[in-house]
C-alpha positions in Angstrom: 73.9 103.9 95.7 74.5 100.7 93.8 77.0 98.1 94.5 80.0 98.9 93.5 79.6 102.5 95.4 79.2 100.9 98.3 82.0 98.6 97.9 84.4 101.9 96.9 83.2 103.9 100.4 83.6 100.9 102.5 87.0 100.5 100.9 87.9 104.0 101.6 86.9 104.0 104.9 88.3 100.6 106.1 91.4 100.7 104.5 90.5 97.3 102.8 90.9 96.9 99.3 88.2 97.0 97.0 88.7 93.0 96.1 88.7 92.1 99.9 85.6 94.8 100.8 83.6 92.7 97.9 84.3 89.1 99.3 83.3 90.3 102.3 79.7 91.8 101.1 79.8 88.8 98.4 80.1 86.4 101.1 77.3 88.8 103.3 74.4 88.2 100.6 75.4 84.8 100.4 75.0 83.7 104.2 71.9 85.6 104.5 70.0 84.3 101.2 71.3 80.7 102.7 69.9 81.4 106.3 66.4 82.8 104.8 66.1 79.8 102.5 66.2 77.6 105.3 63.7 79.7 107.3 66.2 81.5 109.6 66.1 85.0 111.0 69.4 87.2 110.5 69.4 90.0 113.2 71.9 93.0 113.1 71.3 94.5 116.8 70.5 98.5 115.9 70.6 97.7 112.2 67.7 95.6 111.4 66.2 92.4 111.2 66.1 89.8 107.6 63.6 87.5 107.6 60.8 85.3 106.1 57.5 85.8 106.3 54.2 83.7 104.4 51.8 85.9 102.0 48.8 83.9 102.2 46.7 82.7 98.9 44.6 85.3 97.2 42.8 86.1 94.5 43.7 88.3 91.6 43.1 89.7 88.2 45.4 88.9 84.7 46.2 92.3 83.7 45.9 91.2 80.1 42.8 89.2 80.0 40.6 89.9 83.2 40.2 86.9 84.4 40.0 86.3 87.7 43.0 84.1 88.8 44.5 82.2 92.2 47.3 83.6 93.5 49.6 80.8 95.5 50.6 81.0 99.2 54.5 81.7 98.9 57.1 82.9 101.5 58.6 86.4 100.8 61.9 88.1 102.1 61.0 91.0 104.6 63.4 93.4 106.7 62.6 95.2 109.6 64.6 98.5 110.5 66.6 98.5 114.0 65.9 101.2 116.1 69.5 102.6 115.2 68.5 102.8 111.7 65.2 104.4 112.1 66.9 107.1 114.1 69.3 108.3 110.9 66.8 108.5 108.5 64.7 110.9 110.6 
């Protein structure tokens, strides 16, 4: 499902027209990309959990030349599934 099919079932299920439904999940990404920029945690209770967490340094190989290369420490968006979650996709 991309985008704009989610935006068209959330539409028909709310009521909400398709312009409200995607300010709403426009505004969504937005507030969680700010909050894990600045190192917060966003937690949906039963949904899941959007967060930060460091990769450390390590080393690694250019695929085009073999050289061996340094790979940078750098902080990585993660999610974590809420329990509610897990359950429907059994």
């Amino acid at each position: 499902m991309n985008k704009q099919e989610l935006i068209d079932r959330i539409s028909k299920k709310s009521g909400m027209t398709k312009k409200d439904v995607e300010a709403v999940l426009n505004g969504f990404v937005d507030e969680v990309t700010g909050a894990l920029g600045s190192g917060e945690r966003v937690q949906l209770i039963g949904f899941g959990t959007f967060e930060t967490r460091k990769r450390s340094s390590r080393s690694g190989r250019n695929p085009q030349t073999g050289q061996t290369i340094t790979i940078p420490e750098s902080n990585v968006p993660a999610f974590k599934a809420g329990s509610k979650l897990k359950e429907a996709v059994k």
